[in-house]
Each structure stands twice: as structure tokens, then as C-alpha cells.
N, C-alpha and C positions, 0 to 999 in steps of 0.2 A: 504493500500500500504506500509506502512513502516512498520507493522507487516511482511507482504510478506518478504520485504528487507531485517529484521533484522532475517528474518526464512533464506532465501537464504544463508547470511552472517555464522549463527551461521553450517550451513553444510557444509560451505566451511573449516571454521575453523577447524571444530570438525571429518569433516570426511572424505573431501575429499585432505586435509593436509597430512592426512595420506596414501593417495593410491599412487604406487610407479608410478611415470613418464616414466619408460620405459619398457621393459618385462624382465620376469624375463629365466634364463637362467636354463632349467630343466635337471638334469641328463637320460640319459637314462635309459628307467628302471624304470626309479620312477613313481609310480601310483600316479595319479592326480584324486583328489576329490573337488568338488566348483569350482566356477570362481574366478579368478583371472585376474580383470581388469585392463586396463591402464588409468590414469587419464586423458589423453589427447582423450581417448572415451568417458568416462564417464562424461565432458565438453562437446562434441559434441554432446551425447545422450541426455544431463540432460540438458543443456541449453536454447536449443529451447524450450523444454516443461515448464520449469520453468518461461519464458518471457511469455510465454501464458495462463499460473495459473495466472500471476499477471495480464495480461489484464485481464483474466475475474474478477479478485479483484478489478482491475477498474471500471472495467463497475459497477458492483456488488456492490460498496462500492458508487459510485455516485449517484445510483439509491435505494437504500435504505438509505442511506442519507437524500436524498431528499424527501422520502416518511415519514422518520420519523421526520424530521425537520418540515414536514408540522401539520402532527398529532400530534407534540410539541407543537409548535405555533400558531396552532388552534386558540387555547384561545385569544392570542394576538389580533387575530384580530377583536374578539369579542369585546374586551373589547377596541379596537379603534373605532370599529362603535359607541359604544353605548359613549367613550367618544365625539366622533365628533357632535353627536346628543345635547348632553350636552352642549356641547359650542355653539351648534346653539341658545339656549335657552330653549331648552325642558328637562324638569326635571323629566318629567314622566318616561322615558327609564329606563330600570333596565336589567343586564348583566344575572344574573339567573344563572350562570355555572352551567350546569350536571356535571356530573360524580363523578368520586372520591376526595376527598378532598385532595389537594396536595399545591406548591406553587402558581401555580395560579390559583386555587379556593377560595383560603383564600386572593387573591388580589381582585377578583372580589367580592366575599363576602364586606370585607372590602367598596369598590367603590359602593355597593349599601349601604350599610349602610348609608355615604357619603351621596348622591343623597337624601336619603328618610330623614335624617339630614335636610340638604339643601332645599330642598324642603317644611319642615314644616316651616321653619324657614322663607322663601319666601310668604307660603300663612298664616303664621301670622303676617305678618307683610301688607298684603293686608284685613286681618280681620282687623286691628287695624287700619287699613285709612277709611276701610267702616263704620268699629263704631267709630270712629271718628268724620265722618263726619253727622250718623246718627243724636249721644246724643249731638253733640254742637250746632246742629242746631236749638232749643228750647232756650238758653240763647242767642245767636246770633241774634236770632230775637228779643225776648225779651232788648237787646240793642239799637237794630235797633228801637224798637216799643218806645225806652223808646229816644231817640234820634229823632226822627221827632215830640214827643210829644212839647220838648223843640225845635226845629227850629221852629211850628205853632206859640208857645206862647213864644215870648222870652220872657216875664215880669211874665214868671211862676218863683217861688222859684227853687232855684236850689237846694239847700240842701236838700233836697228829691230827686229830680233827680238823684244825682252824690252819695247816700246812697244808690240809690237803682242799680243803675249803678255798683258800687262798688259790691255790694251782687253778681249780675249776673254774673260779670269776677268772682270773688271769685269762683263762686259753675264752673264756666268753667273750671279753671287752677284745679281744686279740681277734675273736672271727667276727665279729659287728665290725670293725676298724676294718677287715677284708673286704666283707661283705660291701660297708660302705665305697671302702674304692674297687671293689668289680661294679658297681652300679655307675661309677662315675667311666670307668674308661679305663683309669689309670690306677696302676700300682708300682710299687718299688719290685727292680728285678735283682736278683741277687743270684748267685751259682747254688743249686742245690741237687743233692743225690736222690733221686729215688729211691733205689734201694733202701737207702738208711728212712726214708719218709715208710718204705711198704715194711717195712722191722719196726717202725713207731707203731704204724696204725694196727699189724698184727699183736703185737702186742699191747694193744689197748682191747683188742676184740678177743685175745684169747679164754675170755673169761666166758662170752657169749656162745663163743664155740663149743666150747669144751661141757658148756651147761644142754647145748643143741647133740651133740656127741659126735661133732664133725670136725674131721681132722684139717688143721691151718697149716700149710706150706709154705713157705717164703724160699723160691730161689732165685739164680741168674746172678749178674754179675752190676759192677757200677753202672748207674746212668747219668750222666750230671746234665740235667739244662738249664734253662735261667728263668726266671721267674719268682712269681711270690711263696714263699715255703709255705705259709699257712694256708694259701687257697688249694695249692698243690698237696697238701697234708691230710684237705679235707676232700679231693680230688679221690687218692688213694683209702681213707678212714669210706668214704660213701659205697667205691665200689667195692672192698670188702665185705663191710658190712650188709648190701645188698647179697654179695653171694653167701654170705652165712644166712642170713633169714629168708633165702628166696631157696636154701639149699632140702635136700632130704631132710626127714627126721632126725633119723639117726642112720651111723654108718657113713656120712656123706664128707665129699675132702673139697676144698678150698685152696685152688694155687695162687700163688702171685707170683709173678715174674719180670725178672727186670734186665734190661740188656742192653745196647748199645750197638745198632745195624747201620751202616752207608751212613753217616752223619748226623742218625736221628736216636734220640731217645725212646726206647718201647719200655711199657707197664704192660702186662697182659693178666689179666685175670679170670681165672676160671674156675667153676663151680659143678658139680652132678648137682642133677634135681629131673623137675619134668621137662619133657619135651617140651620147648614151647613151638607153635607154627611159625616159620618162615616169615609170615608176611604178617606177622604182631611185633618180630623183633624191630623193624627199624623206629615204630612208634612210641618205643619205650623213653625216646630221648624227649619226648613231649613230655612238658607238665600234666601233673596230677593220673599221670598211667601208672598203671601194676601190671604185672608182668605175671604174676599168680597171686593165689589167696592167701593170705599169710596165717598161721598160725602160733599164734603168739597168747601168753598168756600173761597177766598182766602188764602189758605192752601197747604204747600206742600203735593204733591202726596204721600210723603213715600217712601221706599226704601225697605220696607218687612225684616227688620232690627232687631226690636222689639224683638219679642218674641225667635229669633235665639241669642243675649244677654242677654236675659234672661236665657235662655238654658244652654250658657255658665259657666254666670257666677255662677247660681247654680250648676251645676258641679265641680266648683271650690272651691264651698263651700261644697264639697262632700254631695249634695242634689240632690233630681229628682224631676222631671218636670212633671206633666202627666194633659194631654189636654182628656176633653170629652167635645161629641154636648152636648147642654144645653136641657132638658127634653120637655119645647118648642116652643128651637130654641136658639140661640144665643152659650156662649163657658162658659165652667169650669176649671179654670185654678187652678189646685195645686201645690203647691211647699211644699214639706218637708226638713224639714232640722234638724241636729244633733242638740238636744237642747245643750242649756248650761251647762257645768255642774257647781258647787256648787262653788267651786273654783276659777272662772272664772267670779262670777257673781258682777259686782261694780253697783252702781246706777248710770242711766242712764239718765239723765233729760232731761226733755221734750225742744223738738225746738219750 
């Protein structure tokens, strides 16, 4: 419309200024060629028609207006559903814009970035309350066990008690401190032996064993790689003690094994028990799975926790994980991991 206006305006100025307002007075005789109009017709002609150009520039300019304001702003309102969804608490929504990459494709881009950000950052922090509440639940008992010992017997020495009290918060405040930096990314690497980590953790499980009536193994030879010893402590402590409680009744044997092949570090651990199928073992490394029914008596049920931080945390030590049924029956659990190199290596002394 004010194109209209400002075209109307520059005609009147430019052209219609110039046409003479009254008629012009002809000699007789003189041959007339062109028209020669008055501008108080050419007002009267041009007028009306011109008011009716601009309606239709009204109509026309409101209604393609509106059709492209809509096909502008499209996007807008994409990216308000998928914020409203957002704010409801669902984190899974993602905006996706098609088309061409413009200014707002590169917002909504942007906002799913955002989102999937967000999102991780939400369910690791729901991992790190699950393994939290898994790995502390072993010293927590273990205080509770070592606290009703002393209510039974008050005239027990205490100084064992409150030594061995002490050790069990120690190694807790020690796996929270891990646990906190596997959730962040980052932990301290340092040279450490397997072997001497699968001699700790057998030896903290012989006790379960031997109440289970399954024989614990420990062989192979040095493994040294780098990484954190506590996470790697609880690496070795989880799949032990998955093959002791996933093992036989009684009669059943429990290997651990440790070696040093082409450059790489191996743990292998292996259990008799049931068969399990083929095509359940790779699932095992998923959160909150069981692998069989456990039998346990006075024993927590388990949370299917285990071997999904175990998973992790070798991952984090840029190692893999690979799970096969056992030849007959039971689980083989390998982990590789980057040995150490030369550099790296200090002496390690024994726990």
C-alpha cells in the first residue's frame, strides 16, 4: 500500500503537474495530431481506477502477507511445541528442522544439541545414583555386619572393631570419589597390576565362596595397564563376584586369569553354572539384566548393576568387554585393556 501511495504521489508530481488545467485555444486551420488532455479529466479518469489498483494491493498485500508470515514462522512453532514438551519434563523431543539451512534451522539445530546435552547429563547422573547405590551396598553392610557384631558382644575389643570399621568407610568414601569421577569423564591414571587387583578381590570373596562351596582360582601371570586402581578393583571385585553367585551350588570352581598378549592387558574370568543361551549373553552388559535366578539367602536380590559397570568402566579405560556361554555352561568374561607402557611403569606393591 504505501508503494501504491508513493507510485500514485511520484505521477502526480512528475506528470500530471505538468498537464494544463484548462483547454487549450486552437487556431483555425491548424492540424491536430495526439491528444491533448485536461487534467481535471484525467483526475476523473485516472482516479477511480487508481483507488481500485490499490484495493486490490490491499487485498493482495494482506493475503500474501499472511500466507508468507505463516511459511516464515512455521519453524516457530515447531520449535515451541517441542520447547513446551521440554518443560513438561521430557527430554527425549528433538525439533529435526527440514529444509534449508537458514536462521532458524541453525536455532533449532542449536536446541537439539541443547536437549541431547541435557539429556546425557540427566541420565548420568541417574547412572551414578544407580551405581551408587549398587557398589556401596557391600561396605554398608559390611558396617552394619560389623556393628551388630559389637551390640551382641559389648565386652568384645573394640580396637578391631573400629580398625576394621575405619577400612570399610575408607574403601566407601574411596568408591563414591571413583564413582564421582567415572560420571564426570575423568580420573587419575596410574600403573597398576591386575593380577595383584584379581589376588585382592579373590581374596575379599573367599569367604562367599567357600560358604557357596565353590572352588576360587587365581592364575596367569603380571598384567600392568594404566588407569584408576579403585575403578579397576571394582572392575575385577564385580566380575568375581558375579561368577561366584551366578555359579553352581555347590561343587562349582571360579577362574580368574591374568596375562599379558601383543600389547594388551587380559583379565578372563570364568565360572561352571547353567547354560545360558547365546543370544541373552551379549544383553547382560545392559543395566538392571540377570543372567539367572539367584539364590541367595539372606542377600540382597541385586539390581542387574554389575557387569553394566563393569562395561563402563572399561570403556573408560579404552578397553572391551566380550561375554561368551561357558563350553559347559556357566559365563566367560574378558576384558582387554591397553597395557602399560614402559614409561609408565613404577612398582606396585602388593595390598
Amino acid at each position: 500500500m504505501v508503494a501504491g501511495v508513493l507510485l500514485m504521489g511520484a505521477v502526480w508530481v512528475f506528470l500530471l503537474s505538468y498537464v494544463p488545467d484548462r483547454l487549450l485555444i486552437v487556431p483555425t486551420g491548424t492540424e491536430m495530431t495526439g491528444v491533448f488532455p485536461v487534467r481535471s479529466v484525467l483526475l476523473h479518469v485516472f482516479a477511480p481506477r487508481a483507488a481500485a489498483v490499490l484495493a486490490v494491493l490491499l487485498v493482495f498485500g494482506l493475503g500474501g502477507g499472511w500466507f508468507l508470515a505463516g511459511r516464515m514462522l512455521a519453524p516457530l512453532s515447531r520449535i515451541t511445541a517441542v520447547t513446551r514438551a521440554t518443560a513438561a519434563g521430557s527430554l527425549a523431543h528433538r525439533i529435526r528442522l527440514p529444509g534449508r539451512r537458514d536462521e532458524f534451522r541453525d536455532l533449532a539445530d542449536a536446541f537439539d544439541a541443547m536437549l541431547a546435552r541435557l539429556e546425557d547429563h540427566v541420565a548420568e547422573q541417574q547412572r551414578f545414583a544407580a551405581n551408587a547405590s549398587h557398589e556401596l551396598r557391600t561396605p554398608l553392610a559390611i558396617s552394619r555386619a560389623l556393628l551388630d557384631v559389637a551390640r551382641q558382644d559389648p565386652d568384645r575389643d573394640t580396637a578391631d572393631l573400629v580398625e576394621r570399621l575405619h577400612a570399610a568407610n575408607t574403601r566407601a568414601i574411596d568408591l563414591t570419589e571413583a564413582l564421582l569421577l567415572l560420571s564426570r569423564g575423568t580420573f587419575a591414571r596410574e600403573s597398576t597390576d591386575l593380577s595383584l587387583l584379581a589376588e585382592e578381590a579373590a581374596e575379599t570373596l573367599l569367604p562367599l565362596a567357600e560358604q557357596r562351596g565353590i572352588t576360587l582360582d587365581v592364575t596367569g601371570g603380571m598384567a600392568r595397564t594404566s588407569g584408576s586402581t579403585e575403578l579397576l578393583l571394582r572392575v575385577v571385585t564385580n566380575l568375581v563376584q558375579n561368577a561366584v553367585v551366578h555359579n553352581l551350588l555347590t561343587g562349582g570352581t571360579v577362574t580368574v586369569h591374568t596375562e599379558t598378549y601383543a600389547g594388551t592387558s587380559v583379565l578372563r574370568v570364568a565360572n561352571t553354572g547353567q547354560p545360558l543361551p547365546p543370544d541373552l549373553v551379549p544383553t547382560l552388559v545392559e543395566p538392571f539384566r540377570r543372567g539367572t535366578d539367584r539364590v541367595r539367602t539372606g542377600e540382597h536380590a541385586g539390581a542387574g548393576l554389575g557387569l553394566a559397570i563393569v562395561h563402563r568402566i572399561v570403556r573408560a579405560h579404552d578397553g572391551s568387554l566380550d561375554l561368551a556361554p561357558g563350553p559347559g555352561g556357566g559365563l566367560v568374561v574378558t576384558v582387554r585393556l591397553p597395557a602399560a607402557r614402559a614409561s609408565l611403569l613404577r612398582p606396585v606393591q602388593a595390598p
